[in-house]
C-alpha atoms as a printed R data frame, in Angstrom:
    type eleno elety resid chain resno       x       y       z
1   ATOM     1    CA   UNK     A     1  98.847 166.947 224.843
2   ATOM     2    CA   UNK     A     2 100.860 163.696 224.923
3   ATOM     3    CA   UNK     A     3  99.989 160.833 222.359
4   ATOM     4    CA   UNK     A     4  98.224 163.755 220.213
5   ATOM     5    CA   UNK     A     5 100.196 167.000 219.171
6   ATOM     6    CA   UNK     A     6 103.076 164.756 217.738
7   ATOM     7    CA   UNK     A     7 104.659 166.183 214.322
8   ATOM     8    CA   UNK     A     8 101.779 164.817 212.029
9   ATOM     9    CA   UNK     A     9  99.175 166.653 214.110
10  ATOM    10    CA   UNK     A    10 100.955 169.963 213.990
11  ATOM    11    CA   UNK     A    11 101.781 169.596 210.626
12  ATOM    12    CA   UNK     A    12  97.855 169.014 209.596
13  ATOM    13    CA   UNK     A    13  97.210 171.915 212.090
14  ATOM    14    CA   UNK     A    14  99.967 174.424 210.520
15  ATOM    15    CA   UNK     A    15  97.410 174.713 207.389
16  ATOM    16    CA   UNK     A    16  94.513 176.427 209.321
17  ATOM    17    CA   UNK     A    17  96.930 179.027 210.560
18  ATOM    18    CA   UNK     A    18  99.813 180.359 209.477
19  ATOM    19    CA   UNK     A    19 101.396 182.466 212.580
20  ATOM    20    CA   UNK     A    20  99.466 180.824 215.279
21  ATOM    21    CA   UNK     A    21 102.394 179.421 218.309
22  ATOM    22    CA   UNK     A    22 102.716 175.580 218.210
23  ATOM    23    CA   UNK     A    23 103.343 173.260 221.080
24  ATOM    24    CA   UNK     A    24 104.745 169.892 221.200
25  ATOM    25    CA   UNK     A    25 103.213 166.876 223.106
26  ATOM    26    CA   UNK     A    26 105.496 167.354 226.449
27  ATOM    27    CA   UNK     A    27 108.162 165.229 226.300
28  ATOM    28    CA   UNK     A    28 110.221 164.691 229.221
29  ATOM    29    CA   UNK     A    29 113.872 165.457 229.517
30  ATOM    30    CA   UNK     A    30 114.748 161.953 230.483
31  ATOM    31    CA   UNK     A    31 113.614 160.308 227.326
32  ATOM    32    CA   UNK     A    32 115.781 163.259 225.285
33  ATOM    33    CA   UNK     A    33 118.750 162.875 227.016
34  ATOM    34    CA   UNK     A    34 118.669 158.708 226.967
35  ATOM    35    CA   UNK     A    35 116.494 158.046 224.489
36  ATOM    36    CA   UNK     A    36 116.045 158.560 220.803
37  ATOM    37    CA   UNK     A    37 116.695 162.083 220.675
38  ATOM    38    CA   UNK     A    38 116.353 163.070 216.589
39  ATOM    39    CA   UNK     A    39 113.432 160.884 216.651
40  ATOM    40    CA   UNK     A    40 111.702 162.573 219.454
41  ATOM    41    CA   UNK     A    41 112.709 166.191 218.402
42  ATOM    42    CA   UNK     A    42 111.861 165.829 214.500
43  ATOM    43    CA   UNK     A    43 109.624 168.740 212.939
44  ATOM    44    CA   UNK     A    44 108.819 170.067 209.384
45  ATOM    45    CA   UNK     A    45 110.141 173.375 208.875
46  ATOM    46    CA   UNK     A    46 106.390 174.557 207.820
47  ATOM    47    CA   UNK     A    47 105.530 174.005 211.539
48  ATOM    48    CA   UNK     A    48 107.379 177.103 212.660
49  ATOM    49    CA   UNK     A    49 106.836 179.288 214.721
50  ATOM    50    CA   UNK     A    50 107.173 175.848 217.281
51  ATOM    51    CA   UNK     A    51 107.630 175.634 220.776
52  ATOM    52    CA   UNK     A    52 109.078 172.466 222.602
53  ATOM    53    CA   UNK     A    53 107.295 171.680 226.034
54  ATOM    54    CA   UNK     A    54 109.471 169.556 227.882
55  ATOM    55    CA   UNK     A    55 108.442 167.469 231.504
56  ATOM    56    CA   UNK     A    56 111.161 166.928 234.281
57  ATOM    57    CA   UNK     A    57 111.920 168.467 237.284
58  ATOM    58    CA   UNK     A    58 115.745 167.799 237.411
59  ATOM    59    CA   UNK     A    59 117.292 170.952 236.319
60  ATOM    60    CA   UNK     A    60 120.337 169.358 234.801
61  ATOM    61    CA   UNK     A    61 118.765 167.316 232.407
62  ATOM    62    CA   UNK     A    62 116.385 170.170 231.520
63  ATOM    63    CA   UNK     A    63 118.805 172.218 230.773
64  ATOM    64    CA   UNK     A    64 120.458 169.295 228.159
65  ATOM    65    CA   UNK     A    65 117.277 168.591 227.123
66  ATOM    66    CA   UNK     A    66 116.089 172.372 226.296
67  ATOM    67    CA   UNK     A    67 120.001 172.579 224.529
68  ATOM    68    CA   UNK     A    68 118.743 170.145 222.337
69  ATOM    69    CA   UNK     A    69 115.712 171.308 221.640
70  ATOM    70    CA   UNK     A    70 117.223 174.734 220.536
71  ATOM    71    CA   UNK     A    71 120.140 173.024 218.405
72  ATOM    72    CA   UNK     A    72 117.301 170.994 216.497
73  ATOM    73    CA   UNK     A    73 115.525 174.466 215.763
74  ATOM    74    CA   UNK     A    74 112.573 175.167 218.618
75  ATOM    75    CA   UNK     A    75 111.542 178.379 218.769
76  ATOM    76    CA   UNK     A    76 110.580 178.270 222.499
77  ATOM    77    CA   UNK     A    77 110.831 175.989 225.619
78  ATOM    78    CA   UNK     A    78 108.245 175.195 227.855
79  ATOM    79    CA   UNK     A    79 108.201 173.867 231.407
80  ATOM    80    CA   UNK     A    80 105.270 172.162 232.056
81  ATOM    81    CA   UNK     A    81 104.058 172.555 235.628
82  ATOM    82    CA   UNK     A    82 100.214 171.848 234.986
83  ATOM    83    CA   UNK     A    83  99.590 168.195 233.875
84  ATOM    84    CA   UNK     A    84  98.191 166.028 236.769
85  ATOM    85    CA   UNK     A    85  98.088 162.730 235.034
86  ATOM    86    CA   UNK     A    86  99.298 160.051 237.815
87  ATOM    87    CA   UNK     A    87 102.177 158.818 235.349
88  ATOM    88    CA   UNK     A    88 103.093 162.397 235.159
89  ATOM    89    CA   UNK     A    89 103.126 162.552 239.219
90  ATOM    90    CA   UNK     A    90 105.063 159.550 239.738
91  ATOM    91    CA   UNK     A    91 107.857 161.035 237.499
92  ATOM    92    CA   UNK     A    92 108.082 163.819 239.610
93  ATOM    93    CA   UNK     A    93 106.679 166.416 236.996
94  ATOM    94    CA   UNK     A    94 103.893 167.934 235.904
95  ATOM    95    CA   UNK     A    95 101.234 169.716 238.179
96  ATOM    96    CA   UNK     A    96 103.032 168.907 241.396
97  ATOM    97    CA   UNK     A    97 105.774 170.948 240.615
98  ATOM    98    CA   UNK     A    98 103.552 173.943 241.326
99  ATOM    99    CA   UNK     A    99 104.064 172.918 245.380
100 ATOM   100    CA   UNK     A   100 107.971 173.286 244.478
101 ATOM   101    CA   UNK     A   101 108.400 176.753 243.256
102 ATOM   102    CA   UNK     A   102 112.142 176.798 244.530
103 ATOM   103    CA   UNK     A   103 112.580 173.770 242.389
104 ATOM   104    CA   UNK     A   104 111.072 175.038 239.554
105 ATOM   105    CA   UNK     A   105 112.690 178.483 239.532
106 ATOM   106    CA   UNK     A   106 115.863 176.747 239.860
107 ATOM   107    CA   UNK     A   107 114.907 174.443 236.528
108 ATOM   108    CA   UNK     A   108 114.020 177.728 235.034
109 ATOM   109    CA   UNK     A   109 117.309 179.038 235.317
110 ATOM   110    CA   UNK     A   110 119.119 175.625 234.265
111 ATOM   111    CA   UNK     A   111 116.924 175.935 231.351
112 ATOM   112    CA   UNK     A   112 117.266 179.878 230.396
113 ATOM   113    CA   UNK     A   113 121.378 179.715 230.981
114 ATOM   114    CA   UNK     A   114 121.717 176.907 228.215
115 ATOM   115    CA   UNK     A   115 119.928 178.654 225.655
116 ATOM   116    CA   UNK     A   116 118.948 181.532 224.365
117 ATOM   117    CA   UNK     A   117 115.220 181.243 223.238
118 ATOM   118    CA   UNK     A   118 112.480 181.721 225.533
119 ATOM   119    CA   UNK     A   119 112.182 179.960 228.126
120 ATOM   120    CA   UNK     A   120 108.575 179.913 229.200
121 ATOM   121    CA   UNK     A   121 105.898 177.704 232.212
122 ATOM   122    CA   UNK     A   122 103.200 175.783 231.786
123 ATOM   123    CA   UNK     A   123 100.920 176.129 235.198
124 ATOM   124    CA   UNK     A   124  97.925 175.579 237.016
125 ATOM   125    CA   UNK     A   125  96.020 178.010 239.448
126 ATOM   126    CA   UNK     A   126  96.726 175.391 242.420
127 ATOM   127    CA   UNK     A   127  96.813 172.076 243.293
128 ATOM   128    CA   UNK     A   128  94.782 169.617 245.406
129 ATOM   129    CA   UNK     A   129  95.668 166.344 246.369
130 ATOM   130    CA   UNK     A   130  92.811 163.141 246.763
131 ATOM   131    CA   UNK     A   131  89.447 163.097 246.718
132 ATOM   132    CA   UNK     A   132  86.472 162.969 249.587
133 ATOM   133    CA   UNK     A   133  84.683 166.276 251.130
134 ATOM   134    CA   UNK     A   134  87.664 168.053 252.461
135 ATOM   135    CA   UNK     A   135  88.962 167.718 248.678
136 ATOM   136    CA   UNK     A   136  85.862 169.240 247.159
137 ATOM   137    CA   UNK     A   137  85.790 172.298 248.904
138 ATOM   138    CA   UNK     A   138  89.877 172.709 248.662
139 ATOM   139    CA   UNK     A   139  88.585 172.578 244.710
140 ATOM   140    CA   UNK     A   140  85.957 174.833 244.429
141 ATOM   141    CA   UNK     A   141  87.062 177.665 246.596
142 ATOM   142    CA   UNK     A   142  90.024 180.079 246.168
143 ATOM   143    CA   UNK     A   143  91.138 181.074 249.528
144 ATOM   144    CA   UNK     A   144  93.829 183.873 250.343
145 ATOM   145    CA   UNK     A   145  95.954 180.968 251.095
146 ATOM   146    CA   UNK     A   146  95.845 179.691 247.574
147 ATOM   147    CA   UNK     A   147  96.745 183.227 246.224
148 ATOM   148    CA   UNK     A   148 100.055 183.351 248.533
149 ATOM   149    CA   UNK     A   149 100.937 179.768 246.784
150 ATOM   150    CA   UNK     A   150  99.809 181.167 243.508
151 ATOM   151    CA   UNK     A   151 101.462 184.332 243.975
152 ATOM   152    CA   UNK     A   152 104.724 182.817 245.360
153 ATOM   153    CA   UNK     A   153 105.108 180.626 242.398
154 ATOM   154    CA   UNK     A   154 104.973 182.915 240.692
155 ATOM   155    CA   UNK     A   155 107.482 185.651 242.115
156 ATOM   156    CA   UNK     A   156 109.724 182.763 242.532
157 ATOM   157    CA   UNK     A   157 109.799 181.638 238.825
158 ATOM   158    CA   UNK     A   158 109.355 185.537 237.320
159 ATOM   159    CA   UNK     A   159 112.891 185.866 239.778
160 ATOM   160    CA   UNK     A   160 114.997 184.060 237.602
161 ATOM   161    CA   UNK     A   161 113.587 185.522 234.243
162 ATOM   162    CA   UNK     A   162 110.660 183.844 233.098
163 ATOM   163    CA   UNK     A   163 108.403 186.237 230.975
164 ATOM   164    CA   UNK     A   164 105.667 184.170 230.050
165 ATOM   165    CA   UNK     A   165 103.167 181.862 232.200
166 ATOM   166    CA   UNK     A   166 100.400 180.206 230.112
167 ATOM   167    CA   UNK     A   167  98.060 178.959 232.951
168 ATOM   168    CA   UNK     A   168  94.988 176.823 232.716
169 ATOM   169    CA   UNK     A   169  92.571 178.178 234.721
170 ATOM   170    CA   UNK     A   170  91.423 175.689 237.197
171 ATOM   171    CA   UNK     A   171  93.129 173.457 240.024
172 ATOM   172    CA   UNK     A   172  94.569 170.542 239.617
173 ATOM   173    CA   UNK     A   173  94.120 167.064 241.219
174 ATOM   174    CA   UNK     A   174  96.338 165.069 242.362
175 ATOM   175    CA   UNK     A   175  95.006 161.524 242.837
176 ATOM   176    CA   UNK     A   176  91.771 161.081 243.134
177 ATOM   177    CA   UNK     A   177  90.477 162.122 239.447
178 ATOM   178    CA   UNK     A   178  91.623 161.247 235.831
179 ATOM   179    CA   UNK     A   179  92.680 163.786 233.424
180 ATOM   180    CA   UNK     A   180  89.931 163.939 231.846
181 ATOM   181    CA   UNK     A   181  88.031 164.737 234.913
182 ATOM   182    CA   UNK     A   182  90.633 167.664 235.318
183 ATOM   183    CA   UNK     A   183  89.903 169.248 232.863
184 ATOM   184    CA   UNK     A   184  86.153 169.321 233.477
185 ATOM   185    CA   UNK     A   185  85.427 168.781 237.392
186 ATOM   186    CA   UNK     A   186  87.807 171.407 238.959
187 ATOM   187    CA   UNK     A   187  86.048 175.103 238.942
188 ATOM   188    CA   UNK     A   188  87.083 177.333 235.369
189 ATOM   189    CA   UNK     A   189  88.238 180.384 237.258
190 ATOM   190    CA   UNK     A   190  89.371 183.085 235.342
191 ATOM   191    CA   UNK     A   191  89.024 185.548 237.909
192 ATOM   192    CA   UNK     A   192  92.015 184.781 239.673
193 ATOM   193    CA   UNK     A   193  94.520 184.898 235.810
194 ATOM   194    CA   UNK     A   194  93.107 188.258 235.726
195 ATOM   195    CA   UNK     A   195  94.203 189.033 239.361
196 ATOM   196    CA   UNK     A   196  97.755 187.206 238.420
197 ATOM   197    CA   UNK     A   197  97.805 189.722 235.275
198 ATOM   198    CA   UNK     A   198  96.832 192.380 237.418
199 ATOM   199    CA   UNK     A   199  99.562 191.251 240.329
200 ATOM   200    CA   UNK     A   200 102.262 191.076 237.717
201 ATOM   201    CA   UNK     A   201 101.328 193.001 234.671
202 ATOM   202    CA   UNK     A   202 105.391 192.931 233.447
203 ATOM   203    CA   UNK     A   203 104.789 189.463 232.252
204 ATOM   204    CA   UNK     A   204 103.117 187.689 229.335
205 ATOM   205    CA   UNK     A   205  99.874 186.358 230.871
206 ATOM   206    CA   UNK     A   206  98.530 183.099 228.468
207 ATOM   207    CA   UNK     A   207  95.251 181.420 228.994
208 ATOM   208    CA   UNK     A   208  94.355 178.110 228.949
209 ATOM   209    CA   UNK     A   209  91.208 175.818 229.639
210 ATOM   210    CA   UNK     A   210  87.590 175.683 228.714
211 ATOM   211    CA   UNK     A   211  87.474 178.375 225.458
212 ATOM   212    CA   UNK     A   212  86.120 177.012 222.811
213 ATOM   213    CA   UNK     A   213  83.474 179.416 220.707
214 ATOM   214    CA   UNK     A   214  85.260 181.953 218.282
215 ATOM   215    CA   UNK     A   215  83.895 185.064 220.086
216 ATOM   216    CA   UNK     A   216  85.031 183.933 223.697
217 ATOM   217    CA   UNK     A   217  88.436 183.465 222.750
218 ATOM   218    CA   UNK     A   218  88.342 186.848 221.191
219 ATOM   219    CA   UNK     A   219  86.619 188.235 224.202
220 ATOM   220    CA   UNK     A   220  89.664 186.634 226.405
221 ATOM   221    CA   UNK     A   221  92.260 188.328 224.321
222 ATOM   222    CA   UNK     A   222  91.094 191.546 225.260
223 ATOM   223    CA   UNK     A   223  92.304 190.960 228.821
224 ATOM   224    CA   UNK     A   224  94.824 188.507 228.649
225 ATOM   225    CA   UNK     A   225  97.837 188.350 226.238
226 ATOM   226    CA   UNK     A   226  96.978 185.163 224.899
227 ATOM   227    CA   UNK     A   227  95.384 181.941 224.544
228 ATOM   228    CA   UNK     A   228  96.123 178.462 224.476
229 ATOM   229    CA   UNK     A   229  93.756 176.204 222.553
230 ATOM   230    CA   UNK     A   230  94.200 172.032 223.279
231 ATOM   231    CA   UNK     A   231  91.346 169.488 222.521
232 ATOM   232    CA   UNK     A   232  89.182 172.074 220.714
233 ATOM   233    CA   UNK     A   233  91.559 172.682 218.200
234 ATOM   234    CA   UNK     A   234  92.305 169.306 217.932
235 ATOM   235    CA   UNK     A   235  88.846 168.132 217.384
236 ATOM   236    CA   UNK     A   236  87.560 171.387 215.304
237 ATOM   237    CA   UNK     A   237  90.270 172.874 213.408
238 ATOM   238    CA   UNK     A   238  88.881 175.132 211.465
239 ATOM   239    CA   UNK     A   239  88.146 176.765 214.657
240 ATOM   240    CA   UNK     A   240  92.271 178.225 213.984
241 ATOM   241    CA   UNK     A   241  91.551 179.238 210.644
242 ATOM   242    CA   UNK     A   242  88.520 181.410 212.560
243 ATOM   243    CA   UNK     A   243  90.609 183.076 214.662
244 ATOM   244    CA   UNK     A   244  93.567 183.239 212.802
245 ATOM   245    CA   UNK     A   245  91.355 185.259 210.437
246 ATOM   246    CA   UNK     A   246  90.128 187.471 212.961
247 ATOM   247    CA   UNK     A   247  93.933 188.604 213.985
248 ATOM   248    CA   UNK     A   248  95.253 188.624 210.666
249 ATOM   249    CA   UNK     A   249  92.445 189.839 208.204
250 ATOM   250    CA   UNK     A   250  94.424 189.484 205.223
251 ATOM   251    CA   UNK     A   251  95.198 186.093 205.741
252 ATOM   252    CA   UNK     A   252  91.974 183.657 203.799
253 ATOM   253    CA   UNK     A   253  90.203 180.497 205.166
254 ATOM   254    CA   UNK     A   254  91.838 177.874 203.451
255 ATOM   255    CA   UNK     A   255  88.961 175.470 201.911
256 ATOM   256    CA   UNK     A   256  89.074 171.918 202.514
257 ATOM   257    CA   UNK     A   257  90.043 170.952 199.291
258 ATOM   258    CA   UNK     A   258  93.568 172.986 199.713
259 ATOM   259    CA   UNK     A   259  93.974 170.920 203.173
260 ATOM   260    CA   UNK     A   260  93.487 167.676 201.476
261 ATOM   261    CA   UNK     A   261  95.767 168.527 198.308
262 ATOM   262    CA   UNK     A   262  98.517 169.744 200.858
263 ATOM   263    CA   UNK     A   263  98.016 167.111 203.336
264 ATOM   264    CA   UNK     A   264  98.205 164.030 200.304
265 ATOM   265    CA   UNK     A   265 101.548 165.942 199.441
266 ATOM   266    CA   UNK     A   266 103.000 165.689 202.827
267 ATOM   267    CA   UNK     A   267 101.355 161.683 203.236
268 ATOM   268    CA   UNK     A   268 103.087 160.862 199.914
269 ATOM   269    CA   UNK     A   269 106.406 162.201 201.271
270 ATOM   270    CA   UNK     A   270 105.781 160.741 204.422
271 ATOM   271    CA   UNK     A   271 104.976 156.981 203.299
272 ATOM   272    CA   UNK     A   272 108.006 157.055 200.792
273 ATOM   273    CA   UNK     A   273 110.137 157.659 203.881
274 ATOM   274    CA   UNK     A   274 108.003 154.521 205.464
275 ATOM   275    CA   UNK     A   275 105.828 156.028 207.541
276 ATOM   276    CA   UNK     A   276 102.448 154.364 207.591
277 ATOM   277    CA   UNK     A   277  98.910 156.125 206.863
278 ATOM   278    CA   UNK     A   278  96.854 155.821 209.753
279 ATOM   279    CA   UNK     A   279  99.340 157.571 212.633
280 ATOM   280    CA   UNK     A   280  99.303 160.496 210.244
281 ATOM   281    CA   UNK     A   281  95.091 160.419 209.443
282 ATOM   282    CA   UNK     A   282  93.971 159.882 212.673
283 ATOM   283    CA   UNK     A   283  94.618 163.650 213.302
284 ATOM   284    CA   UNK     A   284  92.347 164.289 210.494
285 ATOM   285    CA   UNK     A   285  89.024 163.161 212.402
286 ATOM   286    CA   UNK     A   286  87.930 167.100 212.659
287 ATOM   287    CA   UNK     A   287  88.475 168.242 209.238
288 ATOM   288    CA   UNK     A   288  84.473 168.433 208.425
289 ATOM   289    CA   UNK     A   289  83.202 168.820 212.184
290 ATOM   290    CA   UNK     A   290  80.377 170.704 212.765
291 ATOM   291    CA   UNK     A   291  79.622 169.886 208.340
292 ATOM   292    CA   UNK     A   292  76.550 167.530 206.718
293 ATOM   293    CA   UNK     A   293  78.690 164.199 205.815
294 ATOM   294    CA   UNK     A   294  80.896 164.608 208.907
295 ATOM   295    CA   UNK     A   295  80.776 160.640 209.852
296 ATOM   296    CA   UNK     A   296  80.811 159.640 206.469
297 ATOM   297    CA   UNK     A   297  84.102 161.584 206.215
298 ATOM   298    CA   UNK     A   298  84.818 159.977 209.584
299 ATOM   299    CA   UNK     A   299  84.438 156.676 208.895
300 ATOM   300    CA   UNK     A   300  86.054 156.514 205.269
301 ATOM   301    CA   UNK     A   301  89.256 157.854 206.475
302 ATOM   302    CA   UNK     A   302  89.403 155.620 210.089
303 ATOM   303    CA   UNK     A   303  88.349 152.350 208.426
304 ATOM   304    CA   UNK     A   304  90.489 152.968 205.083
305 ATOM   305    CA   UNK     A   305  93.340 153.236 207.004
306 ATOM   306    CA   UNK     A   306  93.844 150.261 208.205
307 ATOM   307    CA   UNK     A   307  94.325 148.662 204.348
308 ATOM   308    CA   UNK     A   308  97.665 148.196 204.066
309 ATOM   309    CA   UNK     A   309  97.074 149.372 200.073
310 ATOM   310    CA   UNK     A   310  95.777 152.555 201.275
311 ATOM   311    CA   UNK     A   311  97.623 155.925 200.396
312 ATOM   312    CA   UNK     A   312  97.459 159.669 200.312
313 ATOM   313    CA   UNK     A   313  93.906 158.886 197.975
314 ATOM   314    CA   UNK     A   314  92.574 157.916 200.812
315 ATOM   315    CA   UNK     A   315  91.326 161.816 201.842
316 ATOM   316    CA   UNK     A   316  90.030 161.777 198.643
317 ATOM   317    CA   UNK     A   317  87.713 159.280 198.984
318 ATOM   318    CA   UNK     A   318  86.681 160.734 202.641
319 ATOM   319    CA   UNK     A   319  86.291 163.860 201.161
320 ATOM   320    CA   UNK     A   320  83.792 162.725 198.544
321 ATOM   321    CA   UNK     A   321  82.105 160.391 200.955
322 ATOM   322    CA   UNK     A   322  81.180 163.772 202.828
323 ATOM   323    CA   UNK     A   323  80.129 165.607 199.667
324 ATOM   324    CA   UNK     A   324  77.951 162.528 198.393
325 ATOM   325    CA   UNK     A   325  75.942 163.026 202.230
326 ATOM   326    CA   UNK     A   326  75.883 166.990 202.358
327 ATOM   327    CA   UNK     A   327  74.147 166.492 198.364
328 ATOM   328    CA   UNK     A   328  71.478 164.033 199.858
């Protein structure tokens, strides 16, 4: 999720769950192979296991930029082949890439020869371009001429070794809606991820979009091989602890209190390095979502952030502002 899962957020998120995979915000190859690579690449070991999703559909600089990303310590590389924003589209990237499976099977390859992790593919289950009438029915239907695109996507990409496919389980569109739109408007069908399984049952089958209660995730495990969590776990956390829980029984909910000690540890490092307070924080909205004093928690930690006196006792204040509510 770009402009959200950067190192602070997985960092915060790392403390719900201890083995759960993950992802970077995708970053494309361009910007690694010009730009400020160390910046852009930077992780805390605790964030293992990590997975780097990178955005380009030049297979050269792919492959540079998924070198890098193994030499700095990723434990995976992801294509992603599902994003429809329009800046995303205009670079050539993202969710259009799923009407160039030669492309992106030749990317793949790039990608898998230059290193030795895995290499894996972000995708959608099709792609629709504008909007008007003809658009909405494209969108709600899946015809058998969207399963040969699906399915030759597929077979093209799985060609040239690609195990896994994590694939959010609507259509895309391309022009015409706004990415928040495409991840609501476009038909949840997981129907056709279980005929993809089914069609190709040698690879590791991931799914993405629309779970977000505890027992539906768990229900989706138990015919897919996986699940990819976004904006839910971004927004209630604990929601990883949950499931984390459920998978590894041994492992225990860790309270808030532990979060807050472990996050003011890694906010006092942080700052003493001259980062500020707030880009780190604002990743702590969740913490108490769902919990009596949420917005008091809410509003303690987004307004004291922007004092330029404020440190790491910051969460402690937020967290007492929420316990002073729930005692009302």
């Amino acid at each position: 999720m770009m402009d959200w899962t950067d190192r602070h957020c997985r960092y915060f998120l790392r403390g719900f769950a201890p083995h759960v995979l993950l992802y970077t915000e995708m970053i494309t190859a361009a910007a690694l192979v010009r730009g400020d690579r160390e910046r852009l690449l930077e992780f805390h070991p605790e964030e293992h296991p990590l997975a780097l999703q990178l955005g380009g559909s030049d297979p050269e600089q792919l492959a540079a930029a998924a070198r890098a990303g193994e030499a700095a310590g990723y434990d995976e590389i992801n294509l992603n082949c599902g994003c429809p924003s329009e800046r995303v589209v205009s670079g050539s990237f993202g969710a259009c890439l799923m009407r160039e499976p030669s492309l992106v099977a030749e990317c793949v390859a790039a990608m898998r020869a230059a290193v030795g992790v895995p290499v894996t593919v972000k995708m959608r289950i099709g792609v629709v371009s504008g909007g008007g009438t003809r658009a909405a029915e494209l969108l709600s239907g899946f015809s058998a001429e969207d399963k040969e695109e699906l399915w030759r996507f597929t077979a093209q990409v799985k060609a040239v070794g690609c195990e896994v496919f994590i694939v959010h389980a609507r259509k895309a569109v391309l022009g015409g809606l706004s990415p928040k739109a495409n991840r609501e408007v476009p038909p949840l069908r997981y129907d056709v991820v279980r005929e993809l399984r089914a069609g190709f049952p040698q690879l590791t089958w991931v799914v993405n979009g629309g779970l977000r209660q505890p027992r539906d995730i768990v229900e989706a495990l138990a015919w897919c091989d996986g699940v990819m969590l976004g904006r839910e776990a971004y927004h209630r956390p604990y929601v990883l602890a949950q499931l984390e829980q459920h998978l590894h029984p041994d492992t225990p909910v860790p309270t808030r209190a532990a979060l807050i000690e472990r996050m003011q540890r890694y906010i006092a490092i942080e700052m003493a390095r001259g980062s500020r307070l707030s880009p780190i924080t604002r990743h702590m909205l969740g913490l108490y979502a769902g919990e009596p004093g949420a917005r008091d928690y809410r509003r303690t930690l987004s307004e004291g952030a922007r004092d330029p006196r404020a440190n790491a006792d910051l969460l402690s204040r937020a967290a007492h502002a929420a316990q002073a509510h729930a005692a009302l």
